[in-house]
N, CA, C and O atoms as a CHARMM CRD file, in Angstrom:
* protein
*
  364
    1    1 UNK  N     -4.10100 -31.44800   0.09100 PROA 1      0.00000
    2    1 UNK  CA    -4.68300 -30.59100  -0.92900 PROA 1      0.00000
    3    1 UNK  C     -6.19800 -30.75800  -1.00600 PROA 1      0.00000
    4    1 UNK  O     -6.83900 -30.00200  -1.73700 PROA 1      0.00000
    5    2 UNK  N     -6.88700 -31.83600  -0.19400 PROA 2      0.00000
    6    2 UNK  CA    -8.40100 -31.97600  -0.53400 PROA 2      0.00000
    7    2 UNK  C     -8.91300 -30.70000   0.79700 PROA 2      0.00000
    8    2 UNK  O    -10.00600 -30.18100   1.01800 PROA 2      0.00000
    9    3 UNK  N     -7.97200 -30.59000   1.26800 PROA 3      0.00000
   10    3 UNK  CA    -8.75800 -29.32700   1.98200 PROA 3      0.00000
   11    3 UNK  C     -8.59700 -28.72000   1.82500 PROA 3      0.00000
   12    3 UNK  O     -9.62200 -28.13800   2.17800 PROA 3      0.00000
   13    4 UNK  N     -7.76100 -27.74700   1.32700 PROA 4      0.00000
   14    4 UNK  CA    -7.37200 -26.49000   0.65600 PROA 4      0.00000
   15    4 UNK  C     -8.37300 -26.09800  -0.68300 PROA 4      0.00000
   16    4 UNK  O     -8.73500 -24.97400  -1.03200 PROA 4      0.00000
   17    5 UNK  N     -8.67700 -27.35800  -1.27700 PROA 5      0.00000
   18    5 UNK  CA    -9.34400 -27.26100  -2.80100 PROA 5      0.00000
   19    5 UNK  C     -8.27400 -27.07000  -3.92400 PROA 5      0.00000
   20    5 UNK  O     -7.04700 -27.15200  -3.97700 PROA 5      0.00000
   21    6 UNK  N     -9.33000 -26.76500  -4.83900 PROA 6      0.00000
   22    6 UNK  CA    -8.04300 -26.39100  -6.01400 PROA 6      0.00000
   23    6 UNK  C     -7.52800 -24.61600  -5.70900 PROA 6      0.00000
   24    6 UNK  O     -8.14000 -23.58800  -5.42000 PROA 6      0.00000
   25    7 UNK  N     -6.35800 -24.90200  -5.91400 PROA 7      0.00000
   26    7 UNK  CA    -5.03400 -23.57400  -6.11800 PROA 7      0.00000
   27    7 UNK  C     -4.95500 -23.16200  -7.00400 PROA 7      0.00000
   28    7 UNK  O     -4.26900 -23.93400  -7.67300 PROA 7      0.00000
   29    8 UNK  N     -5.21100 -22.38600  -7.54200 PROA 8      0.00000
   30    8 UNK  CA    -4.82300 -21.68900  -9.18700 PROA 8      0.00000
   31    8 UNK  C     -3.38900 -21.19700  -9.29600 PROA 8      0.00000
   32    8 UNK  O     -2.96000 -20.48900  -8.38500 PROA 8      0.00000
   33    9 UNK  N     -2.50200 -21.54600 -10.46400 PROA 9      0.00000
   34    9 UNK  CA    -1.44500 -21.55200 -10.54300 PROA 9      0.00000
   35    9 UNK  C     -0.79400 -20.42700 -11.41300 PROA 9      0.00000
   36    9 UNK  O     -1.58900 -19.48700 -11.39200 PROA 9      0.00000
   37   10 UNK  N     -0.03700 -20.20300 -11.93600 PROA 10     0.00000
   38   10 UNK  CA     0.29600 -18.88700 -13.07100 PROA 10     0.00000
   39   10 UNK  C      0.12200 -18.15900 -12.48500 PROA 10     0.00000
   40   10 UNK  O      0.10200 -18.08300 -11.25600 PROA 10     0.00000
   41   11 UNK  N     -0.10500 -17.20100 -13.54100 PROA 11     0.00000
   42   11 UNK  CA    -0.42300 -15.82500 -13.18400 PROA 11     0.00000
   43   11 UNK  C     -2.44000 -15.21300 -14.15200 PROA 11     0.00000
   44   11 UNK  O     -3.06100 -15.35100 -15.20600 PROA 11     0.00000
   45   12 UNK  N     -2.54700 -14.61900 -12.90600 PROA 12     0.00000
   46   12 UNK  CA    -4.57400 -14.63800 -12.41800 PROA 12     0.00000
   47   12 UNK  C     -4.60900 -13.25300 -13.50300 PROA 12     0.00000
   48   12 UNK  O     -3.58200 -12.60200 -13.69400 PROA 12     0.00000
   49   13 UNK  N     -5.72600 -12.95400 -14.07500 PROA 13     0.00000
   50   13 UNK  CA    -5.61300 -11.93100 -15.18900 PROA 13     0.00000
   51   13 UNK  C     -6.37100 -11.12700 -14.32200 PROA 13     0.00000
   52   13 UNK  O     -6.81100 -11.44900 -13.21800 PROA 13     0.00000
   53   14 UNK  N     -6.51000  -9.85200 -15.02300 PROA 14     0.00000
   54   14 UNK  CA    -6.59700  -8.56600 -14.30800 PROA 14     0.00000
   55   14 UNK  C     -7.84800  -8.48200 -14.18900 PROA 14     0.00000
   56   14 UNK  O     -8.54100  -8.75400 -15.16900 PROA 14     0.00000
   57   15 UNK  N     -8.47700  -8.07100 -12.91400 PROA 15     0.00000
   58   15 UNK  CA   -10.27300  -8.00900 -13.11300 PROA 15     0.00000
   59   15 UNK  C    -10.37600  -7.01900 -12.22200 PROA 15     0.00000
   60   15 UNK  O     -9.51400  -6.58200 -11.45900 PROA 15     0.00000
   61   16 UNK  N    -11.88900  -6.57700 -12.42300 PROA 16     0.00000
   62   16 UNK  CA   -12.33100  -5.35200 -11.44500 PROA 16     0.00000
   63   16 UNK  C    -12.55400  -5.62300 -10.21300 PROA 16     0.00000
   64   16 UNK  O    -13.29500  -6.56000  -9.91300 PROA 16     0.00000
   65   17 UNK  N    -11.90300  -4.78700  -9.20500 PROA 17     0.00000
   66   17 UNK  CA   -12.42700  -5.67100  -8.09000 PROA 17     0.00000
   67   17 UNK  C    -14.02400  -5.94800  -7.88100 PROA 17     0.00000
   68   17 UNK  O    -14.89000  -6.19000  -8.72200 PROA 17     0.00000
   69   18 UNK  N    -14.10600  -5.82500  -6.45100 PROA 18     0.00000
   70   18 UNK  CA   -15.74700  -6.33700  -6.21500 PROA 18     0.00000
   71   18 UNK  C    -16.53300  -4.98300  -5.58000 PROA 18     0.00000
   72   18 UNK  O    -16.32400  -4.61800  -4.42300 PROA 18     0.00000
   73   19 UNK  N    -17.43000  -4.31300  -6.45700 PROA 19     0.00000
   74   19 UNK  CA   -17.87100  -3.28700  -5.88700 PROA 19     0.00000
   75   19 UNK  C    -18.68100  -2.99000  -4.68200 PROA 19     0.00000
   76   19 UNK  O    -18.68000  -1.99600  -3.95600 PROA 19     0.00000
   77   20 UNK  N    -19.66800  -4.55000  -4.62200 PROA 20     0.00000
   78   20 UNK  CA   -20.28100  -4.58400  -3.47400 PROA 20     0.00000
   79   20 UNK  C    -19.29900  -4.47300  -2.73400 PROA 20     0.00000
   80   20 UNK  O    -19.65900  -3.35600  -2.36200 PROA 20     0.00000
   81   21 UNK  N    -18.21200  -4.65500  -2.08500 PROA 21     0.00000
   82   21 UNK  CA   -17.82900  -4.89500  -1.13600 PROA 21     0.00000
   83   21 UNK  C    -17.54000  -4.08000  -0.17300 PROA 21     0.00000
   84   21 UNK  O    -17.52500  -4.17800   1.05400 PROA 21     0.00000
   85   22 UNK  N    -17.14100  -2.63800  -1.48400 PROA 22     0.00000
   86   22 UNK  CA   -16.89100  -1.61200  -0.85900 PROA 22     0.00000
   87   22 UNK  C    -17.53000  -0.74800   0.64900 PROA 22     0.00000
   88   22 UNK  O    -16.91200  -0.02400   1.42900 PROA 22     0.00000
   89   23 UNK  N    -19.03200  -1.18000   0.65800 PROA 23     0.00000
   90   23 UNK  CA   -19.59200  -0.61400   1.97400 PROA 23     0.00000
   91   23 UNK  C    -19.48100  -1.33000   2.84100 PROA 23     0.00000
   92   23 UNK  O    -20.24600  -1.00500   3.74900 PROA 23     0.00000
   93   24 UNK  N    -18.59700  -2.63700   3.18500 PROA 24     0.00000
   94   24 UNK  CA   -18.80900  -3.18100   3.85000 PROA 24     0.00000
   95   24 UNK  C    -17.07700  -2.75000   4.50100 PROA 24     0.00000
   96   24 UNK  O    -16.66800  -3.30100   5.52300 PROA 24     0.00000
   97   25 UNK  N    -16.59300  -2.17200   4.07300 PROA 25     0.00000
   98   25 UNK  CA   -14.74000  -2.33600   3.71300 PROA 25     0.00000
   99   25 UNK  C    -14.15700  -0.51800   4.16400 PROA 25     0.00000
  100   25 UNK  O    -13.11400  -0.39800   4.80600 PROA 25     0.00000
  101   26 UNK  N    -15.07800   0.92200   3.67900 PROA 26     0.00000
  102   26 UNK  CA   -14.80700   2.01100   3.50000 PROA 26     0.00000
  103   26 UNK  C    -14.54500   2.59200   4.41500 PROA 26     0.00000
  104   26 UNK  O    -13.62700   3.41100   4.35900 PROA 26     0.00000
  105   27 UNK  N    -15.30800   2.36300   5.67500 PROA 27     0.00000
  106   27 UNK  CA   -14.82400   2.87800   7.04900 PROA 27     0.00000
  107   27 UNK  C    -13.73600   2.76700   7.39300 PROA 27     0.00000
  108   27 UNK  O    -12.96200   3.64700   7.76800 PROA 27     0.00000
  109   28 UNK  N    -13.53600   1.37900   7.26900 PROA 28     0.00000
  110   28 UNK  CA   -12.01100   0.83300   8.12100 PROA 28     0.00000
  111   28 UNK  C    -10.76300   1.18500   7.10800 PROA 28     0.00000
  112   28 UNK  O     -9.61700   1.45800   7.46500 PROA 28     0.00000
  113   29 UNK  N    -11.25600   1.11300   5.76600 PROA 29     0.00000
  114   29 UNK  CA   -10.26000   1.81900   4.51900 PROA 29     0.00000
  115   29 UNK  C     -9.47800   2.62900   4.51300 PROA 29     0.00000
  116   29 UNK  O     -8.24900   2.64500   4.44100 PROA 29     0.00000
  117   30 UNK  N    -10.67500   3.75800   4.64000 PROA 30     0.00000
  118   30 UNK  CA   -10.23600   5.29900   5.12900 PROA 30     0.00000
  119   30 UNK  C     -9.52900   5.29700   6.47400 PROA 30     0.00000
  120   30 UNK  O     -8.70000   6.20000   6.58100 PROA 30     0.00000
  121   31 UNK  N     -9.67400   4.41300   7.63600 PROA 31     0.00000
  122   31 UNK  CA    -8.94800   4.66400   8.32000 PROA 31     0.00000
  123   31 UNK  C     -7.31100   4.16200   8.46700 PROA 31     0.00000
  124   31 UNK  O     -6.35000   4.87900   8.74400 PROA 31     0.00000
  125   32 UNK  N     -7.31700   3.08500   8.26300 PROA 32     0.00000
  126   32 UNK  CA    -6.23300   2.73100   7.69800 PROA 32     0.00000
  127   32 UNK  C     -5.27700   3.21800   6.60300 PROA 32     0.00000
  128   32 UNK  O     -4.07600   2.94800   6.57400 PROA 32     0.00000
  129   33 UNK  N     -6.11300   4.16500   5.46100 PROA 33     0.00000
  130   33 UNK  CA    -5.18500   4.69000   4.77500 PROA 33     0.00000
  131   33 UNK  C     -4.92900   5.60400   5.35100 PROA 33     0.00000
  132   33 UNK  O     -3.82700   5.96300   4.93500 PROA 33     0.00000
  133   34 UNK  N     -5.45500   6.62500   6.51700 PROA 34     0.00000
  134   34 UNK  CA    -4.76800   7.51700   6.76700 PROA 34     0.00000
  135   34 UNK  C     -3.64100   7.81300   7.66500 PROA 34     0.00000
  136   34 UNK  O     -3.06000   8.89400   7.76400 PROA 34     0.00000
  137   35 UNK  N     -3.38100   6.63700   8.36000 PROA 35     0.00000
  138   35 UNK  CA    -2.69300   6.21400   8.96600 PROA 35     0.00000
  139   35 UNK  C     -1.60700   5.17000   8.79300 PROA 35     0.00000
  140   35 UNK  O     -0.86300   4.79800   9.70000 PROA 35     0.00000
  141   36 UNK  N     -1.58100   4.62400   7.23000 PROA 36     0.00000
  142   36 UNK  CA    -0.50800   4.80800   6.46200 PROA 36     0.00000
  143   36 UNK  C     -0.08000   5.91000   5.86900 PROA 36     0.00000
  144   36 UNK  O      1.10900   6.17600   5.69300 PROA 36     0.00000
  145   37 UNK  N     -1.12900   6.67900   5.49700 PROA 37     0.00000
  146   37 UNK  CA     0.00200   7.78000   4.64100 PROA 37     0.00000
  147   37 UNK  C      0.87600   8.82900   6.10200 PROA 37     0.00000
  148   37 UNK  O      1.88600   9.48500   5.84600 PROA 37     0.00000
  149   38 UNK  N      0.48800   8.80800   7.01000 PROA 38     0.00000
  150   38 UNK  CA     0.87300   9.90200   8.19400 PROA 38     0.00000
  151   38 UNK  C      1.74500   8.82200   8.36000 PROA 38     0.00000
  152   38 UNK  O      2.68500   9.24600   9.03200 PROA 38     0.00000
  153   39 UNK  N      1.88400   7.83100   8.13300 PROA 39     0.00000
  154   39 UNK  CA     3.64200   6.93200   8.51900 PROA 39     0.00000
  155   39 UNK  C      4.51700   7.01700   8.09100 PROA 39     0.00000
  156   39 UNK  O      5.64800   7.18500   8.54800 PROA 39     0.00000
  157   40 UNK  N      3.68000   6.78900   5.95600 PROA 40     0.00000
  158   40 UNK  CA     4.54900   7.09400   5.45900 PROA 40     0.00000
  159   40 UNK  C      5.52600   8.62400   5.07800 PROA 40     0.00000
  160   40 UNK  O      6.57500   8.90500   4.49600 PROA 40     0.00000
  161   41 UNK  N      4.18400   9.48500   5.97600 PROA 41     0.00000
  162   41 UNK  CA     4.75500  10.62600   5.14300 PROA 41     0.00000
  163   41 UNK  C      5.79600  11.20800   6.22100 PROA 41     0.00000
  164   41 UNK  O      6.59300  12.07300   5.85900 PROA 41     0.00000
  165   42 UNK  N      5.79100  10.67500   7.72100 PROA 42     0.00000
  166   42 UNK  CA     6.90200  11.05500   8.88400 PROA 42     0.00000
  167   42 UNK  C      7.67800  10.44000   8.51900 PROA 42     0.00000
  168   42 UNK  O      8.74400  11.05300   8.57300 PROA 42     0.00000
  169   43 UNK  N      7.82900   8.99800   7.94300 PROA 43     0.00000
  170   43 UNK  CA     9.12600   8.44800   7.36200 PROA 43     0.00000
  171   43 UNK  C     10.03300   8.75100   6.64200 PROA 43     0.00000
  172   43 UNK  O     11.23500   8.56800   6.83400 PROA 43     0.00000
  173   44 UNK  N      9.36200   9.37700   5.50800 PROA 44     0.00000
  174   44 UNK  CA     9.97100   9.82900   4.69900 PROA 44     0.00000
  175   44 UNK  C     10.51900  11.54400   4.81200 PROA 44     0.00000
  176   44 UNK  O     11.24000  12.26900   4.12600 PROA 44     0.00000
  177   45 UNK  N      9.94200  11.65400   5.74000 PROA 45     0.00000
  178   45 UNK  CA    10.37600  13.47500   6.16300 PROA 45     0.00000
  179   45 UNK  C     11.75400  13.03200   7.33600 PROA 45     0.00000
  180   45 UNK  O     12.73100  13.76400   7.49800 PROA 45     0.00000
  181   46 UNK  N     11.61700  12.13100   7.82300 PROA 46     0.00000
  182   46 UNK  CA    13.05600  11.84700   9.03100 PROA 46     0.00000
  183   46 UNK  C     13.85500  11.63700   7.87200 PROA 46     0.00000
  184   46 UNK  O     14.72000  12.48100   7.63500 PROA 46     0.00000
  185   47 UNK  N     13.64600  10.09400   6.66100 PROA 47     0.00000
  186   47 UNK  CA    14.86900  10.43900   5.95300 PROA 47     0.00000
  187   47 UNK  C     15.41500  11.28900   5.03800 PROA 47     0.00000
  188   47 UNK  O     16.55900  11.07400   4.64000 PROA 47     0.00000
  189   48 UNK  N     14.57900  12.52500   4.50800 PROA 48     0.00000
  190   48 UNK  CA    14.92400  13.80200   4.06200 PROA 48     0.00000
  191   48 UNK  C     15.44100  14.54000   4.91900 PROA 48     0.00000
  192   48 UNK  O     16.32500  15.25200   4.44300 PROA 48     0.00000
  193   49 UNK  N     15.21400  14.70400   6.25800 PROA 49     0.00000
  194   49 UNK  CA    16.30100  15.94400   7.17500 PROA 49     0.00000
  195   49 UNK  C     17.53000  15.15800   7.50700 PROA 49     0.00000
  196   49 UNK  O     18.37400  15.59500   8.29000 PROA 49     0.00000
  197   50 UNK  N     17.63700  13.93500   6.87800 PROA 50     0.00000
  198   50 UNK  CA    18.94200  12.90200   7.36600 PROA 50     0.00000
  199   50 UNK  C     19.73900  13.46000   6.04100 PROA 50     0.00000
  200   50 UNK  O     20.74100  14.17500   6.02100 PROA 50     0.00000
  201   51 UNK  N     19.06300  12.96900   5.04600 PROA 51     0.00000
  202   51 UNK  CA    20.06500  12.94400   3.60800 PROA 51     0.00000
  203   51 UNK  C     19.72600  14.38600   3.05500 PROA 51     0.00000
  204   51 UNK  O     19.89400  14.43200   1.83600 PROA 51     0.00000
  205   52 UNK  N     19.26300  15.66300   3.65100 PROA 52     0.00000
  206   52 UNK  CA    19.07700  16.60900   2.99500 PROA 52     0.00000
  207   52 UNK  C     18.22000  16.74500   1.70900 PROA 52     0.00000
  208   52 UNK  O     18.76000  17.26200   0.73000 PROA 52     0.00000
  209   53 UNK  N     17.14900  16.39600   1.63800 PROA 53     0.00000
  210   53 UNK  CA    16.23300  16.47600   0.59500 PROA 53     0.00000
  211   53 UNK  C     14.88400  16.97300   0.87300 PROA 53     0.00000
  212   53 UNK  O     14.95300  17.34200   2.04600 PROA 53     0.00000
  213   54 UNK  N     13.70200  17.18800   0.45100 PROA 54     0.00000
  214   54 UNK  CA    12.37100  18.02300   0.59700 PROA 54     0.00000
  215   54 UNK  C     11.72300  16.48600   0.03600 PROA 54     0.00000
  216   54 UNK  O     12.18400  15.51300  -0.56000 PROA 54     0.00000
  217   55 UNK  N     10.61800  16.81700   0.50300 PROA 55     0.00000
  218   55 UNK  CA     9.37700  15.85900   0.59000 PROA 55     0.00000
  219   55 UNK  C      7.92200  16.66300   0.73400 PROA 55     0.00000
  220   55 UNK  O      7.30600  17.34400   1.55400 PROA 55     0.00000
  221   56 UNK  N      7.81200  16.21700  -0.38100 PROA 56     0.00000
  222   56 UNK  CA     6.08500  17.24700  -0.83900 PROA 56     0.00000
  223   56 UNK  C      5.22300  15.70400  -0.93800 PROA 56     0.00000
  224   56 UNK  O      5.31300  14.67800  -1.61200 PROA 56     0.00000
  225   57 UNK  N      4.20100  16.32300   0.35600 PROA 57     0.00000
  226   57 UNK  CA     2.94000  15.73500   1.01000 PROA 57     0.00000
  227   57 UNK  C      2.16600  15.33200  -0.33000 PROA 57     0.00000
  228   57 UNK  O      1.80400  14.16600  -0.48400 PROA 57     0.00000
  229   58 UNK  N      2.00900  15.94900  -0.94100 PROA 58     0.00000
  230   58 UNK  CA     0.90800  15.21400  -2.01100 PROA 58     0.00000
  231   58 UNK  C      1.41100  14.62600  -2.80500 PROA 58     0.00000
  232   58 UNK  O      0.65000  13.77400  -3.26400 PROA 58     0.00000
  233   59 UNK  N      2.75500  14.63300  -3.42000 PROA 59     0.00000
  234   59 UNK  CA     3.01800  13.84600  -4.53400 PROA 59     0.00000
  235   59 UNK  C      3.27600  12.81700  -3.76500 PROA 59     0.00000
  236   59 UNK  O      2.76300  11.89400  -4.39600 PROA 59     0.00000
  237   60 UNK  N      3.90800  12.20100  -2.45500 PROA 60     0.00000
  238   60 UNK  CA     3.88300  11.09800  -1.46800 PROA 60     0.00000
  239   60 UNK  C      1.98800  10.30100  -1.46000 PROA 60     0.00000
  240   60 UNK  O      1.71300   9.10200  -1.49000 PROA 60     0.00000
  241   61 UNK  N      1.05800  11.43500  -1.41200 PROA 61     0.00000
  242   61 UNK  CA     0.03400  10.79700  -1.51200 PROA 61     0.00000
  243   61 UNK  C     -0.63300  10.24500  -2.75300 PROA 61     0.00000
  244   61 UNK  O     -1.37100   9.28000  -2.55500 PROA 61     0.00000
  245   62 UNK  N     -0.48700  10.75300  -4.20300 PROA 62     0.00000
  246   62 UNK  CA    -0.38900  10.24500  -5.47800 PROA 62     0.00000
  247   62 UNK  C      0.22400   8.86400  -5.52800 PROA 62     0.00000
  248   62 UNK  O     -0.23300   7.90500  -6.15000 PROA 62     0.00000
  249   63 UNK  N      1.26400   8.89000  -4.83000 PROA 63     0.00000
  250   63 UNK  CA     2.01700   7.86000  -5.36200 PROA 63     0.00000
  251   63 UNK  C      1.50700   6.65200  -4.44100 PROA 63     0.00000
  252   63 UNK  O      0.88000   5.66300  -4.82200 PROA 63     0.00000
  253   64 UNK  N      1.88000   6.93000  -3.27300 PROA 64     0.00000
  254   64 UNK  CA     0.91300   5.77600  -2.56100 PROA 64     0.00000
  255   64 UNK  C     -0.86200   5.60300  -3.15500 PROA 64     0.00000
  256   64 UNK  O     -1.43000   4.53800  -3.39800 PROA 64     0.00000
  257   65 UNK  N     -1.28100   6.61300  -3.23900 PROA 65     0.00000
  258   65 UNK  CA    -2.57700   6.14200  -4.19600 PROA 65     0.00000
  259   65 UNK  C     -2.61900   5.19900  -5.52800 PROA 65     0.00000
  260   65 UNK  O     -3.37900   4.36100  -6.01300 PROA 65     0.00000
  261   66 UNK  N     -1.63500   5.68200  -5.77700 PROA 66     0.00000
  262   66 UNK  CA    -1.18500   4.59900  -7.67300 PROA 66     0.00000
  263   66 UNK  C     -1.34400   3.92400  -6.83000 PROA 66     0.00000
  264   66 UNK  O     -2.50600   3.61300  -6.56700 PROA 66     0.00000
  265   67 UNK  N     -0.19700   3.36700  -5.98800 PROA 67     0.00000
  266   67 UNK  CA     0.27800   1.93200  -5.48900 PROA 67     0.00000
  267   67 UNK  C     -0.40600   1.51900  -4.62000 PROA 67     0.00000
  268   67 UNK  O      0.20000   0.99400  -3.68600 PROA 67     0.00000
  269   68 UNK  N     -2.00600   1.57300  -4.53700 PROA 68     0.00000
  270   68 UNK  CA    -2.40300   0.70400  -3.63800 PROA 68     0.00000
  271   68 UNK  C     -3.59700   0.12500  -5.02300 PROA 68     0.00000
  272   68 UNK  O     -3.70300  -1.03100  -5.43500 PROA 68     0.00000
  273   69 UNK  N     -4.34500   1.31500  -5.48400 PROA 69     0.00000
  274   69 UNK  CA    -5.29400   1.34600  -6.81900 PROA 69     0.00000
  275   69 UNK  C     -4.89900   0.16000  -7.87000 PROA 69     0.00000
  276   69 UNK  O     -5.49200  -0.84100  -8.27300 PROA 69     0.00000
  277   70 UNK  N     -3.45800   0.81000  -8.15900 PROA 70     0.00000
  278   70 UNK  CA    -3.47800   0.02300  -9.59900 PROA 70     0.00000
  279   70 UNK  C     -3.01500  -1.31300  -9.04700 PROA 70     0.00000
  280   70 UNK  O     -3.05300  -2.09800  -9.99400 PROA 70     0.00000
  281   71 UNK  N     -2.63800  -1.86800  -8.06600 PROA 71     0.00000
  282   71 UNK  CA    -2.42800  -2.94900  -7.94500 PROA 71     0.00000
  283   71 UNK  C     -3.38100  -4.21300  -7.76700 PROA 71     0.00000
  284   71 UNK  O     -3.17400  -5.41500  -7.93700 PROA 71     0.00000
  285   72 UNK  N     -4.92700  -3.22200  -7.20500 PROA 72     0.00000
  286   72 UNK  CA    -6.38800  -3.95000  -6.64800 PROA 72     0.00000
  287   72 UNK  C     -6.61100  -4.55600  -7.98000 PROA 72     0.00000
  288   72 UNK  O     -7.64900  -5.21500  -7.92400 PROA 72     0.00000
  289   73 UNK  N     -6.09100  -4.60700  -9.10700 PROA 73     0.00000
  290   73 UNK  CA    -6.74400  -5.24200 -10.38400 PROA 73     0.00000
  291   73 UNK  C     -6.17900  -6.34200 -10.67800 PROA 73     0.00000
  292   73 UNK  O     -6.59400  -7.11200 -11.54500 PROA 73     0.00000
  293   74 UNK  N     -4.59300  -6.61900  -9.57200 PROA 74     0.00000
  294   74 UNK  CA    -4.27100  -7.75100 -10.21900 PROA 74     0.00000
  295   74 UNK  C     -3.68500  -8.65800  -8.65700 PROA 74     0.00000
  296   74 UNK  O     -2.55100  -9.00600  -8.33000 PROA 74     0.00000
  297   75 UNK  N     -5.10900  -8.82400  -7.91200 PROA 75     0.00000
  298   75 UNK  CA    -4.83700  -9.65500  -6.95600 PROA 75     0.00000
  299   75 UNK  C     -3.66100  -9.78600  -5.75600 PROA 75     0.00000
  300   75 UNK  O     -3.25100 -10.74800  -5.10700 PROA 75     0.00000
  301   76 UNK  N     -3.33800  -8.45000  -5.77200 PROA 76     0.00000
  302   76 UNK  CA    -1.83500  -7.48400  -4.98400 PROA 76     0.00000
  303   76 UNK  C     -2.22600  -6.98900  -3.31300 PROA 76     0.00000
  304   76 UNK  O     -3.05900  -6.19500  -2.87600 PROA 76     0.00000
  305   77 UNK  N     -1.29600  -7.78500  -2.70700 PROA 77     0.00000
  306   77 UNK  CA    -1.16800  -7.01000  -1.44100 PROA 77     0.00000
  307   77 UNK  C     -1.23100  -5.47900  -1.59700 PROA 77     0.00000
  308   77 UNK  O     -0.97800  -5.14900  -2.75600 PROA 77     0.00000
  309   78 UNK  N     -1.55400  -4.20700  -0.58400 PROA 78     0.00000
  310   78 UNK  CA    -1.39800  -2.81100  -0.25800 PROA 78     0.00000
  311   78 UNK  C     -0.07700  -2.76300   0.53900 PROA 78     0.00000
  312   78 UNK  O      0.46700  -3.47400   1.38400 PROA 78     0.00000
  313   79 UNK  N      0.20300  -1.58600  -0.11600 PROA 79     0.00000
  314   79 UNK  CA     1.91500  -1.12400   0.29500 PROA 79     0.00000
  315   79 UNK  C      1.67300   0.14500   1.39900 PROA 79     0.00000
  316   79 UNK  O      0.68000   0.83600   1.62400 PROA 79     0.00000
  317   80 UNK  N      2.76000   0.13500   1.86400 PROA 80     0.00000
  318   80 UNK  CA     2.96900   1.42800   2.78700 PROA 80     0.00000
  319   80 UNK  C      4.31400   1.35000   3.51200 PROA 80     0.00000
  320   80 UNK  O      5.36800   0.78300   3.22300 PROA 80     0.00000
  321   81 UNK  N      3.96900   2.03200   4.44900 PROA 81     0.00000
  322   81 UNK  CA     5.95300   2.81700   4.92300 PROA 81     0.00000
  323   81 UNK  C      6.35000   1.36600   5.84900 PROA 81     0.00000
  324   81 UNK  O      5.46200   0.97500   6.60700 PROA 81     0.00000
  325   82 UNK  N      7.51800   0.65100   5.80900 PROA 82     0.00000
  326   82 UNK  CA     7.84200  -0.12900   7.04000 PROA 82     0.00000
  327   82 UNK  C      9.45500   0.19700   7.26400 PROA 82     0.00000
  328   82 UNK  O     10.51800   0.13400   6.64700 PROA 82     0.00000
  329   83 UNK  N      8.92200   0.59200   8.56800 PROA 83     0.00000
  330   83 UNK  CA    10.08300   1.43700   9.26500 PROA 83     0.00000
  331   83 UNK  C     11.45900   1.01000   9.72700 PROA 83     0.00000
  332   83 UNK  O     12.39700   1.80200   9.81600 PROA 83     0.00000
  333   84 UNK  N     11.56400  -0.73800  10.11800 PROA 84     0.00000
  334   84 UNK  CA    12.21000  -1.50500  10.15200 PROA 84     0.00000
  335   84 UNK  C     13.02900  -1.55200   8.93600 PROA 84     0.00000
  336   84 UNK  O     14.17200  -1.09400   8.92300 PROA 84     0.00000
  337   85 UNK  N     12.46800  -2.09800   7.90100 PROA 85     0.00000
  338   85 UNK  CA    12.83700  -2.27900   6.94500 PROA 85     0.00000
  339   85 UNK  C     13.93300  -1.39000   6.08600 PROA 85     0.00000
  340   85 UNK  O     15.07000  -1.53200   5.63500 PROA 85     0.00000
  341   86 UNK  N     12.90900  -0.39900   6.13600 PROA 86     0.00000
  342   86 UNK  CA    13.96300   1.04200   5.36100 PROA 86     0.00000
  343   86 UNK  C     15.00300   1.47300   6.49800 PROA 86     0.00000
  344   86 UNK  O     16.10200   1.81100   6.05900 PROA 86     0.00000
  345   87 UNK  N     14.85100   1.51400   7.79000 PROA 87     0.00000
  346   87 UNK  CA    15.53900   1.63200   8.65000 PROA 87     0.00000
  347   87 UNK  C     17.16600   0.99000   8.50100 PROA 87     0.00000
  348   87 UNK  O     18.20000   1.65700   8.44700 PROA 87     0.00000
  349   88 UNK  N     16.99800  -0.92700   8.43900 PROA 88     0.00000
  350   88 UNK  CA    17.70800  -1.51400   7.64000 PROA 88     0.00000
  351   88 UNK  C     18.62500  -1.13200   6.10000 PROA 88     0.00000
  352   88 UNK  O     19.84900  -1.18200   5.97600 PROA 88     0.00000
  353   89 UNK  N     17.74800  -0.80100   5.17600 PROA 89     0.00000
  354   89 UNK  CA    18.26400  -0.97100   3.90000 PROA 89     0.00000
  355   89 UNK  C     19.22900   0.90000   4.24200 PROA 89     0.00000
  356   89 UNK  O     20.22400   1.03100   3.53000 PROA 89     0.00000
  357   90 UNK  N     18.93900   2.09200   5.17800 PROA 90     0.00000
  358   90 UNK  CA    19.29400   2.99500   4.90700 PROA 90     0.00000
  359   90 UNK  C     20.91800   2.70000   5.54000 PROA 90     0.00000
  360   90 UNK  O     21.92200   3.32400   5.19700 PROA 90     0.00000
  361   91 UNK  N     20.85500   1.46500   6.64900 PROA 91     0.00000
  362   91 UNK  CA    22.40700   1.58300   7.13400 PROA 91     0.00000
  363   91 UNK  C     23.50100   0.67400   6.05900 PROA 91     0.00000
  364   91 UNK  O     24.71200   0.65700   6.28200 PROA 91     0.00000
């Protein structure tokens, strides 16, 4: 533990992220988000022509927007489509 330092334990309260950081971060941001949402949004269109359902592009992008946004305030990994996974939970 003397190399690690101190660990903060509990739970970390909600703060703004870091604004500088943003120009250092926006390029690669944008690219990466768009290439989650085009994962998530083929993912979710294979399992709508499977189970018969519609999938509207923007409310998929709202929602992945909540869920990457509101989570930056409280020290949260970014979410997106994993194909394995749902692949799994759909059999």
């Amino acid at each position: 533990s003397s190399i690690a330092g101190h660990i903060p334990t509990g739970f970390m309260p909600p703060k703004v992220p870091e604004w500088n950081l943003i120009p250092s971060v926006a390029v690669d941001a944008i690219a990466i988000s768009i290439i989650g949402f085009a994962i998530t949004v083929s993912l979710s269109e294979m399992f709508a022509k499977k189970h018969g359902y519609t999938v509207r592009a923007n409310q998929e992008m709202y929602a992945i927007g909540f869920c990457n946004i509101i989570p930056s305030f409280f020290h949260c990994f970014t979410t997106s489509a994993a194909l394995a996974k749902t692949l799994v939970k759909d059999s």
